[in-house]
MDAnalysis code that builds the backbone (N, CA, C; Angstrom):
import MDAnalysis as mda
import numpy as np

u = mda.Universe.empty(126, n_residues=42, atom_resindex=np.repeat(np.arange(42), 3), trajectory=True)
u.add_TopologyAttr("name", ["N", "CA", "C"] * 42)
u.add_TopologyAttr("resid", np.arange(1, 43))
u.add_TopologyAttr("resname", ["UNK", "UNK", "UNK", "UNK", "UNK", "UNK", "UNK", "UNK", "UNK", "UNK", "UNK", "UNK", "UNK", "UNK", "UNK", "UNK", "UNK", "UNK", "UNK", "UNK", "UNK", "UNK", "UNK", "UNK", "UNK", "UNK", "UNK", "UNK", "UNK", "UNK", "UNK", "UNK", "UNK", "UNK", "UNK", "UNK", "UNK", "UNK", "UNK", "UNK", "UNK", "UNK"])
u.atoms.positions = np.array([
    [92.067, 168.276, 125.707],
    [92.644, 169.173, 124.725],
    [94.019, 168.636, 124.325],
    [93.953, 168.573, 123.186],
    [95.443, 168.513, 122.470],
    [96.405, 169.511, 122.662],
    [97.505, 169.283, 123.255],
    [98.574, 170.843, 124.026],
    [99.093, 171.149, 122.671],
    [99.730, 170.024, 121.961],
    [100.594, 170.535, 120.646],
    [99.970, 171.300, 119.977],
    [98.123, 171.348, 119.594],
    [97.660, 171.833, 118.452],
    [96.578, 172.692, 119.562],
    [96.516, 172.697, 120.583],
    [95.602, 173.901, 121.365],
    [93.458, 173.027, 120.730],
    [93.963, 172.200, 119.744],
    [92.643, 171.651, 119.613],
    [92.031, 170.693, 120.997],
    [90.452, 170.895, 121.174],
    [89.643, 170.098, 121.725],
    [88.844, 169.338, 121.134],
    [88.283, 168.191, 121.695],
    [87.800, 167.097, 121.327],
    [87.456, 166.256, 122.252],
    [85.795, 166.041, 122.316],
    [84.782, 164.867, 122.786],
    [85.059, 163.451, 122.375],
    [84.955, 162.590, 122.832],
    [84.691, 161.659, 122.198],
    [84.142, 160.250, 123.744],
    [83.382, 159.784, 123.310],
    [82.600, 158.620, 124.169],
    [83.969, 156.999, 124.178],
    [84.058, 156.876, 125.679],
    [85.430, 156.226, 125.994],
    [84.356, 154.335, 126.540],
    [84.853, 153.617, 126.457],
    [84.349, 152.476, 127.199],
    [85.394, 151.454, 127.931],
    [85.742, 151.380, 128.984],
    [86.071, 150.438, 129.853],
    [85.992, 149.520, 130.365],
    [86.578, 148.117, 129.901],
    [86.302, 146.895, 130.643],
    [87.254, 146.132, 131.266],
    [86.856, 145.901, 132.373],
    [87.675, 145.196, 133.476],
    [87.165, 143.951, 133.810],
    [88.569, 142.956, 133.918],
    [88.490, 141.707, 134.374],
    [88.557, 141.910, 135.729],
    [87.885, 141.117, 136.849],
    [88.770, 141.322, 138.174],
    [88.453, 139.912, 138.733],
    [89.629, 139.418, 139.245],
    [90.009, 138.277, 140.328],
    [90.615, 138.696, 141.830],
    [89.317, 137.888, 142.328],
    [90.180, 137.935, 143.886],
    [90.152, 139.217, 144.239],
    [89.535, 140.508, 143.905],
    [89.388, 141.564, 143.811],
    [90.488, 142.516, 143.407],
    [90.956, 141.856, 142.535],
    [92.033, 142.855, 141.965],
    [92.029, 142.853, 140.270],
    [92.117, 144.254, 139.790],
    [91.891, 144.334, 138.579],
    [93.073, 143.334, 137.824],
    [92.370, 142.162, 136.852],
    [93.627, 141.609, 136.384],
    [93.602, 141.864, 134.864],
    [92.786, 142.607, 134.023],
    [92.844, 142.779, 132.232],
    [91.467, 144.551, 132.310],
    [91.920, 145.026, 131.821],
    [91.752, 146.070, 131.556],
    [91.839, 146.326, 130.127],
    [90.501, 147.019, 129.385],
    [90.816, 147.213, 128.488],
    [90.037, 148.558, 127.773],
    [90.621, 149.140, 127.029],
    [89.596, 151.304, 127.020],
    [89.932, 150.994, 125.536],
    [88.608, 150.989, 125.155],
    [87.908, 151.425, 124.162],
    [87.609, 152.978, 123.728],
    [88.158, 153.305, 122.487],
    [88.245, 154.938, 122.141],
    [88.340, 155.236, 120.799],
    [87.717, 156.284, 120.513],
    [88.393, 156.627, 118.997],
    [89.571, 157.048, 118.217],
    [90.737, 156.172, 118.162],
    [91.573, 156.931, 117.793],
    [91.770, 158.285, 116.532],
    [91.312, 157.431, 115.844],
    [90.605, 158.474, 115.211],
    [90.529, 159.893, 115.196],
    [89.595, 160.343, 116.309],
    [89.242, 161.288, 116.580],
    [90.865, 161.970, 117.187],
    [91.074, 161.339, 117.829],
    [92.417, 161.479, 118.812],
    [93.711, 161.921, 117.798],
    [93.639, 161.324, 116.777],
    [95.098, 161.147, 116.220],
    [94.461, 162.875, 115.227],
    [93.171, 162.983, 115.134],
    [93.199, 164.389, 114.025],
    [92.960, 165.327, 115.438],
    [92.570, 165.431, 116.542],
    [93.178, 166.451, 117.284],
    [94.471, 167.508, 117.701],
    [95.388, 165.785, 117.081],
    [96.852, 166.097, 117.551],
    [97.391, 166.634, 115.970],
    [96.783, 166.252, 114.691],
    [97.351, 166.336, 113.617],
    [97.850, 167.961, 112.983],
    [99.074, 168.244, 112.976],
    [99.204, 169.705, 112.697],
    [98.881, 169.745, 111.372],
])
């Protein structure tokens, strides 16, 4: 939920990780901003 605008919103997220040596070294989240930026939009 968006606190500023009390709006909610779904949206499908994707995550990809590099890892070496067992430690996460590149990370990267995939999202809609989109969706995100008109949740927050007053």
């Amino acid at each position: 939920m968006a606190r500023s605008t009390g709006r909610s919103y779904q949206m499908p997220i994707a995550i990809h990780f590099q890892v070496a040596d067992g430690e996460i070294i590149k990370l990267h989240l995939y999202e809609d901003t989109f969706k995100v930026a008109q949740a927050y939009a007053q």
